[in-house]
C-alpha positions as a Markdown table, in Angstrom:
| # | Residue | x | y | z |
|---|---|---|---|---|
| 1 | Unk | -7.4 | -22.4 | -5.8 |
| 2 | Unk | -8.5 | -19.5 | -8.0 |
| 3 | Unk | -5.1 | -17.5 | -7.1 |
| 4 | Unk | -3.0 | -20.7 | -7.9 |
| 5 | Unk | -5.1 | -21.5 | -11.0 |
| 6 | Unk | -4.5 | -17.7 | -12.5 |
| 7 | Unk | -0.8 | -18.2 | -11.5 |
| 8 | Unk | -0.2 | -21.3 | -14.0 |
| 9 | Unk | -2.0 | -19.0 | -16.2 |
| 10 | Unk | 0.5 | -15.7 | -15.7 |
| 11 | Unk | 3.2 | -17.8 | -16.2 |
| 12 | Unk | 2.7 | -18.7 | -19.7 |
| 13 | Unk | 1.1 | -15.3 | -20.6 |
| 14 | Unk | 2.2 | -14.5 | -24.3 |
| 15 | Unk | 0.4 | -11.4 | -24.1 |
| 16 | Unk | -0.2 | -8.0 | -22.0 |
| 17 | Unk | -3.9 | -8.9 | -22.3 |
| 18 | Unk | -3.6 | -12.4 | -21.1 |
| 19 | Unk | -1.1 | -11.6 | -18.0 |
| 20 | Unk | -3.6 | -8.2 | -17.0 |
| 21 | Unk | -6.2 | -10.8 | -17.0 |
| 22 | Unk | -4.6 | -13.9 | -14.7 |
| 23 | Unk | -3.3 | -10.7 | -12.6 |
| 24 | Unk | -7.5 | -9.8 | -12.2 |
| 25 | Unk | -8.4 | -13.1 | -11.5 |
| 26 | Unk | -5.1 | -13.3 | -8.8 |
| 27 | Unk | -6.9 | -10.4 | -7.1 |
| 28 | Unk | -9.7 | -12.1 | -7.3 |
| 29 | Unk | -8.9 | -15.3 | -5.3 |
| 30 | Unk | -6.3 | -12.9 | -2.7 |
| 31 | Unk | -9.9 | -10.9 | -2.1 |
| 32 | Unk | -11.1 | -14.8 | -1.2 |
| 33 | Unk | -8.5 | -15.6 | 1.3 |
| 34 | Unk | -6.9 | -12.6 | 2.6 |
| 35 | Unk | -9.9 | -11.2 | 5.0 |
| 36 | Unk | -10.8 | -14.9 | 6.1 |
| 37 | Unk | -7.3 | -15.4 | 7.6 |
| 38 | Unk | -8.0 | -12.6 | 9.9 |
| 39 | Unk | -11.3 | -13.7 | 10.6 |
| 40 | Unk | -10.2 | -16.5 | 11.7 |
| 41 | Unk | -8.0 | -15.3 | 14.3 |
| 42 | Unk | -11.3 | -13.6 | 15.4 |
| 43 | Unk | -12.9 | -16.4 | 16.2 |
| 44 | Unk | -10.2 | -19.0 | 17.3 |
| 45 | Unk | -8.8 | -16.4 | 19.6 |
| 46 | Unk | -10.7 | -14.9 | 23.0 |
| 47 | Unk | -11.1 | -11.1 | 23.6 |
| 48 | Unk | -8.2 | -10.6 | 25.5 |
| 49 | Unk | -5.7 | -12.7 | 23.6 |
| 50 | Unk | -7.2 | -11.0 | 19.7 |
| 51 | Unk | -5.4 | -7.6 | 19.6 |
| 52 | Unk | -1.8 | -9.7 | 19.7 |
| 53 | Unk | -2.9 | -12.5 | 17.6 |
| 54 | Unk | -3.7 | -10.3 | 15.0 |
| 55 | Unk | -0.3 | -7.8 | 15.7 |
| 56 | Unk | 1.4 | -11.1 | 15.3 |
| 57 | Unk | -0.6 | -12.0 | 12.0 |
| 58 | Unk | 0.8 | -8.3 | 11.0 |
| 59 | Unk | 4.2 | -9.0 | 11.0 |
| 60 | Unk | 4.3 | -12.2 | 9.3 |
| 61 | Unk | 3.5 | -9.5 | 6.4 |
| 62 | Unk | 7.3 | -8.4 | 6.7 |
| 63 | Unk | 8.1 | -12.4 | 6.5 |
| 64 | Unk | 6.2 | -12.4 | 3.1 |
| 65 | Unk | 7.5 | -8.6 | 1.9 |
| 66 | Unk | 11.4 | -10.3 | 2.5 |
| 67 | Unk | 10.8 | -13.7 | 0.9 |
| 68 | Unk | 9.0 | -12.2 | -1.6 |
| 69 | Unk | 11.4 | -9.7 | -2.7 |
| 70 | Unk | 14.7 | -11.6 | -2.6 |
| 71 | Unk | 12.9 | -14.6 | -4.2 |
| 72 | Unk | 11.4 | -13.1 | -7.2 |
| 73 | Unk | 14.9 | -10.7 | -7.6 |
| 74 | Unk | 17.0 | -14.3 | -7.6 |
| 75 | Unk | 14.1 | -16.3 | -10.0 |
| 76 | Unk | 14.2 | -12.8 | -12.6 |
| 77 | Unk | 18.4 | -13.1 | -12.5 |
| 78 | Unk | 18.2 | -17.0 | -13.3 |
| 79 | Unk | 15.0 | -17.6 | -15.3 |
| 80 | Unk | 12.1 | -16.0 | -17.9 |
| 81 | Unk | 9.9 | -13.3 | -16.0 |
| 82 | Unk | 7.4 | -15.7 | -16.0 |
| 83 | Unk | 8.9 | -18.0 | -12.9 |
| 84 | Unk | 7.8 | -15.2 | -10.1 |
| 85 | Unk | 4.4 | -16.3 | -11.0 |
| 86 | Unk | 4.9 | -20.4 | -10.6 |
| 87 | Unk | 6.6 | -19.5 | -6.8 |
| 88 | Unk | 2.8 | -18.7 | -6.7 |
| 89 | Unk | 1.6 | -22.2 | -7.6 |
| 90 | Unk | 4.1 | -24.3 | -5.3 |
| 91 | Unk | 2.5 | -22.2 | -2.2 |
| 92 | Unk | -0.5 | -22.6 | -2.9 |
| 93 | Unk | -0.5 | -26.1 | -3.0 |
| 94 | Unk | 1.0 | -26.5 | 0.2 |
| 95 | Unk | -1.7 | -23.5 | 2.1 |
| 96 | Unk | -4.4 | -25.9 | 0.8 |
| 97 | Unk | -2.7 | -28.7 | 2.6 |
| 98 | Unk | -1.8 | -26.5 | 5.8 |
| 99 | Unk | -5.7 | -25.4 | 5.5 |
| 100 | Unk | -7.2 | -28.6 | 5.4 |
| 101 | Unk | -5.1 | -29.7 | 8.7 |
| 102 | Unk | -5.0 | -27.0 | 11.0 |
| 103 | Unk | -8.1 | -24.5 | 10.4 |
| 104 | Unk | -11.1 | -24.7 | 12.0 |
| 105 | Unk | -14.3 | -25.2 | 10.0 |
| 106 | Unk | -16.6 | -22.4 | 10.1 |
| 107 | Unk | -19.4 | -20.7 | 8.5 |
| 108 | Unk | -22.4 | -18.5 | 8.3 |
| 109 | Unk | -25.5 | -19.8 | 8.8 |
| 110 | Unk | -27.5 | -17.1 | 8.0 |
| 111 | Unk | -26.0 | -16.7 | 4.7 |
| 112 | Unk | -26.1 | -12.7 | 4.1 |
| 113 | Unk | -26.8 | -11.8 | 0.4 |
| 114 | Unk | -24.5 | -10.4 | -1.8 |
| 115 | Unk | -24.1 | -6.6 | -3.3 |
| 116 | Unk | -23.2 | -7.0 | -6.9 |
| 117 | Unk | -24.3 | -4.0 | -7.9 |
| 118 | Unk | -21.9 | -2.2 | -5.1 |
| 119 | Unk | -18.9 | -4.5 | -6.2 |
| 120 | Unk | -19.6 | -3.3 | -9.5 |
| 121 | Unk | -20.0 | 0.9 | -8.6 |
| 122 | Unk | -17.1 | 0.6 | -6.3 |
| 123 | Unk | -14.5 | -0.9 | -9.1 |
| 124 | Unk | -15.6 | 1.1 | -12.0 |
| 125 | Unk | -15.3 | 4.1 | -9.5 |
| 126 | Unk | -12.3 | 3.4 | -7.9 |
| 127 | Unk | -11.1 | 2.5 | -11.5 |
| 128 | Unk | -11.9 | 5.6 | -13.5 |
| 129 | Unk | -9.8 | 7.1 | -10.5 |
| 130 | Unk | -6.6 | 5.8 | -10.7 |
| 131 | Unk | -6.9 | 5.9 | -14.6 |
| 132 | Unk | -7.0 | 9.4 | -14.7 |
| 133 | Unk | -4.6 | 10.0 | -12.0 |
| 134 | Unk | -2.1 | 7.9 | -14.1 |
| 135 | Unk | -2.6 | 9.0 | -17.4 |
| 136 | Unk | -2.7 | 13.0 | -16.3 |
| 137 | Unk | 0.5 | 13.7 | -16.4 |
| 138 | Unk | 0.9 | 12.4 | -20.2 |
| 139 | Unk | -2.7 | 13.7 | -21.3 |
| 140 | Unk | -2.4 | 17.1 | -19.2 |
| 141 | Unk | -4.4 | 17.5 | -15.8 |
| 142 | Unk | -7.2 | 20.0 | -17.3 |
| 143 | Unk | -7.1 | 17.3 | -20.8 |
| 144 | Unk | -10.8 | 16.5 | -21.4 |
| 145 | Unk | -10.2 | 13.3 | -21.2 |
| 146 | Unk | -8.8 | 13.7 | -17.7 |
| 147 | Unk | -11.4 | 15.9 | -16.5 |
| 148 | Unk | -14.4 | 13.8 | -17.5 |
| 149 | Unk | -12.6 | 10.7 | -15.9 |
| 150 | Unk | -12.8 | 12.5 | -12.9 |
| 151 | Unk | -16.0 | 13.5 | -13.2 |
| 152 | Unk | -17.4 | 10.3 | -13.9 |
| 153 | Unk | -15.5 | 8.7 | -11.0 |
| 154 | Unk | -17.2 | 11.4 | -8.5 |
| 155 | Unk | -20.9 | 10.7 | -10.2 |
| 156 | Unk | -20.2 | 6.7 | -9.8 |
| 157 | Unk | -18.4 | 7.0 | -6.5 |
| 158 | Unk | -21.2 | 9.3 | -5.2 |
| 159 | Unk | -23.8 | 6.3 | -6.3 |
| 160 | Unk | -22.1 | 4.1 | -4.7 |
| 161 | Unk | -22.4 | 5.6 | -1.3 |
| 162 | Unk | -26.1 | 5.7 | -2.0 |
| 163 | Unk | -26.8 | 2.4 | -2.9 |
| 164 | Unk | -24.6 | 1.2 | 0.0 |
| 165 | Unk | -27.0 | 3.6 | 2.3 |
| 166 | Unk | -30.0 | 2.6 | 0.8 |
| 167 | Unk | -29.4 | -1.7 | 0.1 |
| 168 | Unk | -30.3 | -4.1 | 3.4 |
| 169 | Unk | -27.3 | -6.0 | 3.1 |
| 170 | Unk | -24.7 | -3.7 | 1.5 |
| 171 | Unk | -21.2 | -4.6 | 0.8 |
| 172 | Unk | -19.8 | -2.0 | 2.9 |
| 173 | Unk | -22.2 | -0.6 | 5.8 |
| 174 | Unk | -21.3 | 3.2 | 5.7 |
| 175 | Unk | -22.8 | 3.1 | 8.9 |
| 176 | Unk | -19.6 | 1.5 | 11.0 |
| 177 | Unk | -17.9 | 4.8 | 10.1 |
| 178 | Unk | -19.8 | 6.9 | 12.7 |
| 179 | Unk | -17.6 | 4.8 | 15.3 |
| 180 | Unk | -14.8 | 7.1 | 15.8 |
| 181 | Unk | -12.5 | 4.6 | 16.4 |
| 182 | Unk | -13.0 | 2.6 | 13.5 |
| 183 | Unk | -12.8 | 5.2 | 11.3 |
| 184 | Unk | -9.5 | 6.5 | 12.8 |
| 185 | Unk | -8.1 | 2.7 | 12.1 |
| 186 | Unk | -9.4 | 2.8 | 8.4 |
| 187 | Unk | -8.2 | 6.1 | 7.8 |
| 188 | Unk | -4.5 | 4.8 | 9.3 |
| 189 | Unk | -4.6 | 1.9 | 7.2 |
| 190 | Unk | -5.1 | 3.2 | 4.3 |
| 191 | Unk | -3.3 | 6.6 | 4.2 |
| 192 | Unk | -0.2 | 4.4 | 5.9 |
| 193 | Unk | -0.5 | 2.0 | 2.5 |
| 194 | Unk | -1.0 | 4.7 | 0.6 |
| 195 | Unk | 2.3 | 6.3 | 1.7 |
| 196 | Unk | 4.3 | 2.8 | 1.7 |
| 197 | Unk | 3.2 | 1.4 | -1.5 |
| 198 | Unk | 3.8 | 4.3 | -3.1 |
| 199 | Unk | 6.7 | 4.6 | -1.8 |
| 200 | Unk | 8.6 | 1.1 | -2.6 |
| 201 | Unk | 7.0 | 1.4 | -6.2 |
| 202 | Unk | 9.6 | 4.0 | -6.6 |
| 203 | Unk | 12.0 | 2.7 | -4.4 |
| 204 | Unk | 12.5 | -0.5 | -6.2 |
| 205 | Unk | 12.7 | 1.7 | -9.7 |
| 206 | Unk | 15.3 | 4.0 | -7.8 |
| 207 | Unk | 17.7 | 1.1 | -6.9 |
| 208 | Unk | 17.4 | -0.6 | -10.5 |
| 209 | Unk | 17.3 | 2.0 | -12.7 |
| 210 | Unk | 19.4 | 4.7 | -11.2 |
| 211 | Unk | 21.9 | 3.0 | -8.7 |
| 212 | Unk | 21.9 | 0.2 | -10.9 |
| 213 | Unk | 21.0 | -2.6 | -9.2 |
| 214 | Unk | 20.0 | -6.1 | -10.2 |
| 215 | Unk | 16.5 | -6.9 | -9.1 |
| 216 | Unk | 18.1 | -9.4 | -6.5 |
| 217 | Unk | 20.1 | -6.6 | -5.5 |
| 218 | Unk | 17.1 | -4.3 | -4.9 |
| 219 | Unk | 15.4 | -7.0 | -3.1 |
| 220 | Unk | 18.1 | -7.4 | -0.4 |
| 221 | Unk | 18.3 | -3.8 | 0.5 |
| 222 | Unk | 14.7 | -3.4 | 1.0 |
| 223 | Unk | 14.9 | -6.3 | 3.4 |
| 224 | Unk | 16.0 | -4.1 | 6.4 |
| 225 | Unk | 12.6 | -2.7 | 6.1 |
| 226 | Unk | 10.5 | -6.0 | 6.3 |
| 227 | Unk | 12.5 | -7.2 | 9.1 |
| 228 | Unk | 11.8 | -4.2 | 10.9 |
| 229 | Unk | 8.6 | -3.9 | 10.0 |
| 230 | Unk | 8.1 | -8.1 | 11.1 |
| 231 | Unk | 10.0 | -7.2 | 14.7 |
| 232 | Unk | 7.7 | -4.4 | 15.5 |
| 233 | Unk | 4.1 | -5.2 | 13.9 |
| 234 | Unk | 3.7 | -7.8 | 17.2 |
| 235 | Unk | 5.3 | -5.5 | 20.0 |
| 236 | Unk | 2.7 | -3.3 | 19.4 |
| 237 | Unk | -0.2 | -4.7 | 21.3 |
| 238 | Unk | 1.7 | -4.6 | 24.3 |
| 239 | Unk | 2.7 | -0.5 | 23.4 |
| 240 | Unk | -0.8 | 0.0 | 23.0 |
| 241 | Unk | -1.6 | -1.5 | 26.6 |
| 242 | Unk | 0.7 | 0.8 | 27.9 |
| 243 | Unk | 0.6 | 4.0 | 26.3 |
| 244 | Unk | -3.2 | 4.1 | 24.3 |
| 245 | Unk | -3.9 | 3.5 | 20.7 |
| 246 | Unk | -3.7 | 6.9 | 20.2 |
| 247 | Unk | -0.7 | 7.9 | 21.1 |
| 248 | Unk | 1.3 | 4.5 | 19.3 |
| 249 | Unk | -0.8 | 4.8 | 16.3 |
| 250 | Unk | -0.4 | 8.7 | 15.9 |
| 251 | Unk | 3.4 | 8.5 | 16.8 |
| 252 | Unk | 3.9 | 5.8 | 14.4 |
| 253 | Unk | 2.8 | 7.5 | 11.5 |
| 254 | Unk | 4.9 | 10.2 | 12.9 |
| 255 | Unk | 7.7 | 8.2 | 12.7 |
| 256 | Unk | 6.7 | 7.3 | 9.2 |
| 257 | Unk | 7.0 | 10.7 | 8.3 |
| 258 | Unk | 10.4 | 11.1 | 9.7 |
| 259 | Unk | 11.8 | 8.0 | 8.0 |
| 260 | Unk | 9.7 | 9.3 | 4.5 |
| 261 | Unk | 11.8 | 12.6 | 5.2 |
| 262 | Unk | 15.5 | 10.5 | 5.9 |
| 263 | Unk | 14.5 | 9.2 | 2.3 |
| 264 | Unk | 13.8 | 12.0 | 0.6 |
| 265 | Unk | 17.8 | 13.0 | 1.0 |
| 266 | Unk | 18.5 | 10.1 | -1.6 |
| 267 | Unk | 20.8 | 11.4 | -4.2 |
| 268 | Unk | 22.4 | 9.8 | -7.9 |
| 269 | Unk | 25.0 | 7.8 | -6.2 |
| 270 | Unk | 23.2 | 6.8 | -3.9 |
| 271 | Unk | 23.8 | 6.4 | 0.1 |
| 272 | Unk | 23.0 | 3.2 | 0.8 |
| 273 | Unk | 23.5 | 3.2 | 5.2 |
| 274 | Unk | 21.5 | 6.3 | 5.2 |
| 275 | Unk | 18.9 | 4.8 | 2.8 |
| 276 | Unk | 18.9 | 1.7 | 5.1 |
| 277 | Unk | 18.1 | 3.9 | 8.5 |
| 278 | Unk | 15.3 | 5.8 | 6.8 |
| 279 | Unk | 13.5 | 2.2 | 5.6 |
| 280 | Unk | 14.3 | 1.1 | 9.1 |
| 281 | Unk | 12.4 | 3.9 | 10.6 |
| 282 | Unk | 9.4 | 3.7 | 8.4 |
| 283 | Unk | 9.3 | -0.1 | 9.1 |
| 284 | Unk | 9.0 | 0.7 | 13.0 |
| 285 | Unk | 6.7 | 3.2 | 12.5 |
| 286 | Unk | 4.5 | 1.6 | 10.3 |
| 287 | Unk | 4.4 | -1.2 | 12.8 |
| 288 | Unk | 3.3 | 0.7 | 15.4 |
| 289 | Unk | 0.3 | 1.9 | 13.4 |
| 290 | Unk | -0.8 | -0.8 | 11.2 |
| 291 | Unk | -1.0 | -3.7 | 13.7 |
| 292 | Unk | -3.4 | -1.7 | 16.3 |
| 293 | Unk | -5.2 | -0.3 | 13.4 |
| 294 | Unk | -6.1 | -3.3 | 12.1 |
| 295 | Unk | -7.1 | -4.8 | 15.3 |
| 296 | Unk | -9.2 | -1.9 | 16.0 |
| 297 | Unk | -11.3 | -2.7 | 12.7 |
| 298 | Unk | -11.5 | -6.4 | 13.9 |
| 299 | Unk | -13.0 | -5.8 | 17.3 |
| 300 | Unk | -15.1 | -2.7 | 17.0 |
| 301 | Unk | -17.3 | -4.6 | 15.1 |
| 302 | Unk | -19.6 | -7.6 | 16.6 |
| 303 | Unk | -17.8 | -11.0 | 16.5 |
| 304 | Unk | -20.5 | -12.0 | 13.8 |
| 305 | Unk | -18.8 | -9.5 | 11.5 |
| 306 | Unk | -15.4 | -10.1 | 12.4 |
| 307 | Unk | -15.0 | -11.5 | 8.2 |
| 308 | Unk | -16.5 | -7.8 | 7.6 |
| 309 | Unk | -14.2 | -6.0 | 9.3 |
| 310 | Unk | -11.7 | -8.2 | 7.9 |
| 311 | Unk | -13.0 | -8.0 | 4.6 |
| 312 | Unk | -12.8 | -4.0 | 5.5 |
| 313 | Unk | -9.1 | -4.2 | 6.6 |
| 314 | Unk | -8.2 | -5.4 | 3.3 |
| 315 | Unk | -9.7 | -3.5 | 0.9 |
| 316 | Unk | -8.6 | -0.4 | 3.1 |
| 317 | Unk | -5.1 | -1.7 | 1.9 |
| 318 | Unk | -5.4 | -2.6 | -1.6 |
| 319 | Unk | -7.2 | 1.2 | -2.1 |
| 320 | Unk | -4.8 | 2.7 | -0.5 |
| 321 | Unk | -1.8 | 0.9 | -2.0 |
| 322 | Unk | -3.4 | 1.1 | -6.2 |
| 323 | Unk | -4.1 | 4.8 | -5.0 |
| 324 | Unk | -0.7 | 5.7 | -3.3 |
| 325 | Unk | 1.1 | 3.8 | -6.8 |
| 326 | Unk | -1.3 | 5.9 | -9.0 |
| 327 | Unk | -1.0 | 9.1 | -7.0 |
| 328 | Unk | 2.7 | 9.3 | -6.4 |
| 329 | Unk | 4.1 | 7.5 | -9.6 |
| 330 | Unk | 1.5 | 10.5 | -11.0 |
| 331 | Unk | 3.2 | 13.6 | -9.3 |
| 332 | Unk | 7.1 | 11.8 | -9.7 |
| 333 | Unk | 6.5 | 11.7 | -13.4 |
| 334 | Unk | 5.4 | 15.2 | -13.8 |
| 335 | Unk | 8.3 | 16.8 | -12.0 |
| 336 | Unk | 10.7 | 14.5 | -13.8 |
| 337 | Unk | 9.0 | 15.6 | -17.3 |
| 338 | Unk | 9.6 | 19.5 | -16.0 |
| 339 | Unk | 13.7 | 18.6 | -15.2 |
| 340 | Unk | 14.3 | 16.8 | -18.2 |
| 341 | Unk | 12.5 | 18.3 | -21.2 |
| 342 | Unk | 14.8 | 21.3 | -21.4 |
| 343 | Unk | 17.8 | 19.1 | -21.1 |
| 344 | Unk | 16.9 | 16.9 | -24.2 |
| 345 | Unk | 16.5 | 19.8 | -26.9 |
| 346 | Unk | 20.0 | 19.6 | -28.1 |
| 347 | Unk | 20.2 | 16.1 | -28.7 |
| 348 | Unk | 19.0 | 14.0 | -31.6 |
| 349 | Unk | 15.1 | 13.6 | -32.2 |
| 350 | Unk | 15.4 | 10.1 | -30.8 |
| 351 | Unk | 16.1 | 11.3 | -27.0 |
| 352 | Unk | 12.8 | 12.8 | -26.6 |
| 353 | Unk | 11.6 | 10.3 | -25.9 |
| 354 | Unk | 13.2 | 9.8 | -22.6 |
| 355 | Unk | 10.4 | 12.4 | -21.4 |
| 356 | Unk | 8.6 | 9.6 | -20.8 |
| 357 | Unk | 10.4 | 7.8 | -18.2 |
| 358 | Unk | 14.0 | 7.0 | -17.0 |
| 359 | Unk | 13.7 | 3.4 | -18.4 |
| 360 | Unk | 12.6 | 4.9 | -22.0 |
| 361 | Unk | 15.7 | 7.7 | -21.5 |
| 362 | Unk | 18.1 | 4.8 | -20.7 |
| 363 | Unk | 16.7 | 2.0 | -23.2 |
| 364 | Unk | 17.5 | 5.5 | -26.1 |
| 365 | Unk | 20.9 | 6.5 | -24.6 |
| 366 | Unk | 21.5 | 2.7 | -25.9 |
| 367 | Unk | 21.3 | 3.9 | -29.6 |
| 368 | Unk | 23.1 | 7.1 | -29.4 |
| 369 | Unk | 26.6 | 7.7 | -29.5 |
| 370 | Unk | 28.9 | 7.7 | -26.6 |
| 371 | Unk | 29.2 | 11.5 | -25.1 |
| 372 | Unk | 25.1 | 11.6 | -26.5 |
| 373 | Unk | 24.5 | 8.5 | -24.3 |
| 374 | Unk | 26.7 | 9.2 | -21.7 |
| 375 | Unk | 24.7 | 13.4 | -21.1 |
| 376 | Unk | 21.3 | 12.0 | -21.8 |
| 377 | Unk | 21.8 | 8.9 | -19.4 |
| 378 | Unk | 23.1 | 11.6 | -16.5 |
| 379 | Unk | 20.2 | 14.3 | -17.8 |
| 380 | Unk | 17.3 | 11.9 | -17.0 |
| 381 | Unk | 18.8 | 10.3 | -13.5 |
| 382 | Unk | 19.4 | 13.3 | -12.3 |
| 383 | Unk | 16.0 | 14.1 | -13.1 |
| 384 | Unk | 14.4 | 11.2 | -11.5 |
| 385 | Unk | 16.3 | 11.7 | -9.0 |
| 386 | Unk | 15.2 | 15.0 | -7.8 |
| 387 | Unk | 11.5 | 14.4 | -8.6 |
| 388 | Unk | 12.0 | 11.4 | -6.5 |
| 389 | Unk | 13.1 | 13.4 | -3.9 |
| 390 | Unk | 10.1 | 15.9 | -4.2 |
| 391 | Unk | 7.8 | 13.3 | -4.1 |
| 392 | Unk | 9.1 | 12.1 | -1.0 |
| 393 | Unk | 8.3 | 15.7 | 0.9 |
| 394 | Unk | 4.6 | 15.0 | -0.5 |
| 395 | Unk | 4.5 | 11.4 | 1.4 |
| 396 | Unk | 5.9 | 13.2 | 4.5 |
| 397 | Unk | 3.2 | 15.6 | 4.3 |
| 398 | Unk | 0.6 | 12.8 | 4.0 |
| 399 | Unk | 2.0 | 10.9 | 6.5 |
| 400 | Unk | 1.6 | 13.6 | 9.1 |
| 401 | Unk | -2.0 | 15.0 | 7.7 |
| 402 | Unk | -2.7 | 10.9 | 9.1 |
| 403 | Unk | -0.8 | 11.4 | 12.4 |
| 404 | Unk | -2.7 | 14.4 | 13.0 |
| 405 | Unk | -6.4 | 13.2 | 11.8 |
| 406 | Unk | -5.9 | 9.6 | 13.7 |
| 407 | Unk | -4.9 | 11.7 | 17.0 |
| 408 | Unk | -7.7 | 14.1 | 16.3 |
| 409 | Unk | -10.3 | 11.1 | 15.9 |
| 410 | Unk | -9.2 | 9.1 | 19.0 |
| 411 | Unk | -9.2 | 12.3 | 21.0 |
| 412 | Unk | -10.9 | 11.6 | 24.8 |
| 413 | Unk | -14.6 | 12.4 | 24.8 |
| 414 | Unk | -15.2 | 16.1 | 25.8 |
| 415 | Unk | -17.5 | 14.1 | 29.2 |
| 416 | Unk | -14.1 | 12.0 | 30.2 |
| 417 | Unk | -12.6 | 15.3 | 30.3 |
| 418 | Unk | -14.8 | 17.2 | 31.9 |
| 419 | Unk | -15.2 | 14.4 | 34.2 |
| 420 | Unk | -11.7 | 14.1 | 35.6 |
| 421 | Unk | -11.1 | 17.7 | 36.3 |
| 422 | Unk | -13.0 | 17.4 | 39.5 |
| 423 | Unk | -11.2 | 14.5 | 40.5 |
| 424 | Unk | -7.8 | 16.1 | 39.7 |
| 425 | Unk | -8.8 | 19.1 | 41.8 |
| 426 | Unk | -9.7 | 16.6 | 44.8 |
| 427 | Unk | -7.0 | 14.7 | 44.7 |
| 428 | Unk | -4.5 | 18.1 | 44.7 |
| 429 | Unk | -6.7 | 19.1 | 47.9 |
């Protein structure tokens, strides 16, 4: 109710203020629902039929990413900005319906205690972060103002892990990470969401603003991902039966890499089959590593924390997602104000002002005459472009410093090892 409630609200927002604000309070209420729809697949489900419930629960992602994309591309061509946001308030209604007939009623009797205090750490912490790593680039890296964001995010961060050490009921035990395993499948999640929201942020910004899409267009050539993504998400249980998490999680990412490489060969006019493949391939290899990965959180845990671990799963997400956005919109913007400031110094006063994005270079080219317009609009998408491309090698990079910790952290233990040798050696005799 509180995501449909801040919805209505978005959609008449008449201000920045007012929309940031019913966005916060849509957080809010997706926090709320989010981890208890994999918790509930905890319980409903027994131990050997969890792992592929919740792969299938992963896929149905792709079903949202595709609906969602197309939808909101076709309701932005038709109607005010404001109609992706009452979609919102028509599902809703019909989840509450759906929830009241077909889930299970469950609850904690116990009722654990909250941790505002670590609610409140971790968002002014994770906060400060992502503001300094987006307004760097404009401010200057070593700015003051940058510096002493950072600084106070590592002083709050480090509190944080403190209190969460220290409180009896803590809002994320810091203790579950000593379990190799679950920290190689919240490591995966959220370097693999890092990577991918990052990633389509661009993306969607690439296909509008340089290839000149519509935002329906966009949303219909990002659909090859989600439907590969939706296919392969719940044939992953049964690859991890066969071949071991470790192998199908670290290849996945590997295969991330390789498609975040395919991509990375983008170029001004665009290729759109080639752009295709490469979203294709990142689709099947983030399959192959989210959907274990987030099962693995689920059951290494006790069945009494399976909203926890769910609760974990998600937030691993949204960190790594607002992160990956902050990060990589971050290191695109200062390459692309390197290509293009030298390219605007002959042109009127007005076009330096397309330093600060391609949609501030192509909203000027607007008011300048023709060949002005028609150099500047080329200047600043060839510059996107290539720092577009450079970023792109930085996700690659990421992806495989993932595929390399996550095989590292599900390594055998050093005993099974040790163990088997003698059995090997009896078995050649």
């Amino acid at each position: 109710m509180i995501f449909g409630a801040a919805s209505g609200l978005a959609v008449f927002s008449g201000s920045s203020g007012l929309l940031i604000t019913a966005r916060a309070a849509m957080g809010v209420g997706a926090a709320l629902v989010m981890p208890a729809t994999l918790s509930v697949l905890a319980h409903v489900f027994p131990p050997s039929e969890r792992r592929r419930a919740i792969a299938v629960w992963a896929g149905f992602a792709g079903v949202g990413v595709a609906s969602g994309g197309v939808v909101s591309g076709w309701l932005l061509q038709h109607f005010w900005w404001g109609s992706v946001f009452l979609i919102n308030v028509v599902v809703v209604a019909v989840a509450l319906v759906a929830g009241a007939l077909l889930v299970p009623s469950s609850h904690d009797e116990r009722r654990p205690a909250l941790d505002p205090l670590g609610a409140l750490l971790s968002m002014a912490g994770l906060g400060l972060l992502i503001y300094a790593i987006i307004e760097a680039p404009n401010r200057g890296w070593l700015s003051v103002r940058t510096l002493v964001a950072f600084g106070l995010a590592t002083v709050i961060m480090g509190a944080f892990a403190a209190w969460e050490l220290r409180v009896s009921e803590p809002m994320l035990d810091l203790r579950f990470f000593r379990n190799p395993r679950f920290t190689a499948a919240t490591s995966t999640i959220t370097l693999i969401f890092f990577v991918i929201f990052g990633t389509i942020f661009l993306l969607t910004q690439y296909l509008q603003l340089v290839l000149g899409y519509s935002p329906l267009q966009a949303g219909l050539r990002v659909i090859p991902w989600a439907l590969a993504y939706m296919l392969t998400a719940p044939m992953s249980a049964r690859m991890v039966e066969r071949w071991g998490q470790r192998v199908v999680v670290g290849g996945g990412l590997g295969i991330v890499a390789l498609g975040l490489a395919l991509l990375s060969r983008s170029g001004v006019h665009g290729d759109y089959p080639l752009l295709a493949l490469a979203l294709v391939v990142m689709a099947v290899g983030q399959g192959m590593a989210t959907a274990p990965s987030t099962g693995a959180i689920v059951v290494s845990l006790p069945l009494d924390k399976a909203g926890v671990g769910s609760a974990i799963n998600d937030t691993t997400r949204e960190v790594g997602g607002a992160l990956g956005v902050a990060v990589f919109g971050s290191v695109l913007v200062s390459r692309y104000h390197l290509d293009v400031a030298h390219h605007v110094a002959g042109l009127p006063a007005a076009a330096h002002h397309a330093i600060a994005s391609l949609g501030a270079a192509l909203q000027t080219a607007k008011g300048l005459d023709g060949t002005a317009a028609a150099h500047l609009t080329a200047v600043a998408r060839r510059g996107y472009v290539h720092a577009f491309d450079q970023t792109m090698v930085v996700t690659v990079a990421v992806a495989l410093f993932a595929s390399a910790l996550v095989s590292w952290l599900l390594r055998p233990p050093k005993e099974t090892v040790e163990q088997s040798e003698p059995a090997l050696a009896v078995e050649a005799a």
